[in-house]
C-alpha positions as CSV (number, residue, x, y, z in Angstrom):
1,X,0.0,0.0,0.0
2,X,1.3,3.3,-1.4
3,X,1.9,6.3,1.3
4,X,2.0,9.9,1.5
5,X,3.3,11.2,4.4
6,X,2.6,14.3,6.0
7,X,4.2,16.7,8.6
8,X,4.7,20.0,10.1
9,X,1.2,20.7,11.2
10,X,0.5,22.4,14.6
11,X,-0.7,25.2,16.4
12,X,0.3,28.9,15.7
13,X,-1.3,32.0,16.3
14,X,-3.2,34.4,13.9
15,X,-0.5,35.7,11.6
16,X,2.0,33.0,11.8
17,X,3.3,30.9,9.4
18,X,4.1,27.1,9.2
19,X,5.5,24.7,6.8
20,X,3.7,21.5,5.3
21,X,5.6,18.8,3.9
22,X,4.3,15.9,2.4
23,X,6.7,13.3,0.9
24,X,6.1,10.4,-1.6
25,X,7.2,7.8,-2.9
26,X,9.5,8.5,-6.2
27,X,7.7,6.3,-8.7
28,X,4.7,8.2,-8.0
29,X,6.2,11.8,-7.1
30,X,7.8,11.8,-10.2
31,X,4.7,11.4,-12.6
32,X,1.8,12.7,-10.4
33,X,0.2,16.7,-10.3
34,X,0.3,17.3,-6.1
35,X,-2.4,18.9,-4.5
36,X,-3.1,20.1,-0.4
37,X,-6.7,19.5,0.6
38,X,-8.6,21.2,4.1
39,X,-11.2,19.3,5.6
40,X,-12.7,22.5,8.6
41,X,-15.0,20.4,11.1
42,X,-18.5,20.4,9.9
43,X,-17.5,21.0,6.1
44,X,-16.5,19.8,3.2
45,X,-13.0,18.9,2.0
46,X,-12.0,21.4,-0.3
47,X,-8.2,22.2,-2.8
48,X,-6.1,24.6,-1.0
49,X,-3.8,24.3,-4.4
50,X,-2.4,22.2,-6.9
51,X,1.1,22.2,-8.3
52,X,2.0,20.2,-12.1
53,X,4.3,16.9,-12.0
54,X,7.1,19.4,-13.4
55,X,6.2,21.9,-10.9
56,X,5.8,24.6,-13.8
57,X,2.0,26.1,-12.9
58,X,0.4,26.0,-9.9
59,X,-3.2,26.5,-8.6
60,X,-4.9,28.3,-5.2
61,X,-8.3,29.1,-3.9
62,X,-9.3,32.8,-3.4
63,X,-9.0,32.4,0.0
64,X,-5.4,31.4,0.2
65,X,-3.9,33.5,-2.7
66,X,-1.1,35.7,-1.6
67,X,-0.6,33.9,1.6
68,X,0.0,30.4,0.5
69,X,2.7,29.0,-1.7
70,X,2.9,25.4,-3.0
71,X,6.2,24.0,-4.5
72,X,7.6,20.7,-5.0
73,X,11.1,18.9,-4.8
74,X,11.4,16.1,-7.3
75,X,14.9,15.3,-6.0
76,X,13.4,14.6,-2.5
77,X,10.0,13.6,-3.8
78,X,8.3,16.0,-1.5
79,X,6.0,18.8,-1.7
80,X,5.8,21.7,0.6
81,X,2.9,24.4,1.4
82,X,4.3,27.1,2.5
83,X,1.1,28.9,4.9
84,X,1.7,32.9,5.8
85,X,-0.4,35.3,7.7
86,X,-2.7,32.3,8.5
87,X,-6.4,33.3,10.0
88,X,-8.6,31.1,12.5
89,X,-11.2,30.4,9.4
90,X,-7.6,28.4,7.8
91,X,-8.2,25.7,10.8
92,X,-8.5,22.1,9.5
93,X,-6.8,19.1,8.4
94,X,-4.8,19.3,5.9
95,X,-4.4,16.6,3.9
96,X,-1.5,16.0,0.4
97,X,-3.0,14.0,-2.8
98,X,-1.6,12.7,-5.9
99,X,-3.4,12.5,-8.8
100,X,-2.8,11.0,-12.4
101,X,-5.5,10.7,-14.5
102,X,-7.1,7.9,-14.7
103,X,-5.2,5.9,-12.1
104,X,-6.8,6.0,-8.2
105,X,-5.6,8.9,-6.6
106,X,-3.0,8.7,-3.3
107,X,-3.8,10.3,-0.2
108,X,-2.3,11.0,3.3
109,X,-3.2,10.6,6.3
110,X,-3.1,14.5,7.4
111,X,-2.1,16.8,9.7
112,X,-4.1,19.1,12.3
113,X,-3.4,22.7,11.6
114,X,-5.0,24.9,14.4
115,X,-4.8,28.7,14.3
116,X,-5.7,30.3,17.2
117,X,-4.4,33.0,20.1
């Protein structure tokens, strides 16, 4: 069974910053467009942002533009979401996919970001 493995989750206070990490395994990495996912309690899971297997465009929702950054290694197979000036509402899981048409995607298991004073 295939795993992606998350890390760097945590608690931080309005305005801070952390650093997501989610590594792969290379004969996936390699081939597969990387997204982050956010599952709040009571709602939905929804994208956060999507970065290309070459890492040449990337993706965000409106309500992480200019504060979130995606980017991926492919020499260390991981990617990385870089989270600024990060609210309360940006509380949730946070969960790395890998997706190549039309093979299952890969998920991970998550990792608890909570943003509060």
């Amino acid at each position: 069974q295939v795993h992606l493995v998350e890390s760097g989750g945590g608690l931080v206070q309005p305005g801070g910053s952390l650093r997501l990490s989610c590594a792969a395994p290379g004969f996936i990495f390699r081939r597969y467009a990387m997204s982050w996912y956010r599952q709040a309690p009571g709602k939905e899971r929804e994208v956060v942002a999507d970065i290309t297997s070459a890492g040449t465009s990337t993706n965000y929702a409106d309500s992480v533009k200019g504060r979130f950054t995606i980017s991926r290694d492919n020499f260390k197979n991981t990617v990385y979401l870089q989270m600024n000036s990060l609210k309360p509402e940006d509380t949730a899981v946070y969960y790395c996919n890998a997706r190549l048409m039309p093979y299952p995607d890969y998920w991970g298991q998550g990792t608890q970001v909570t943003v509060s004073s």
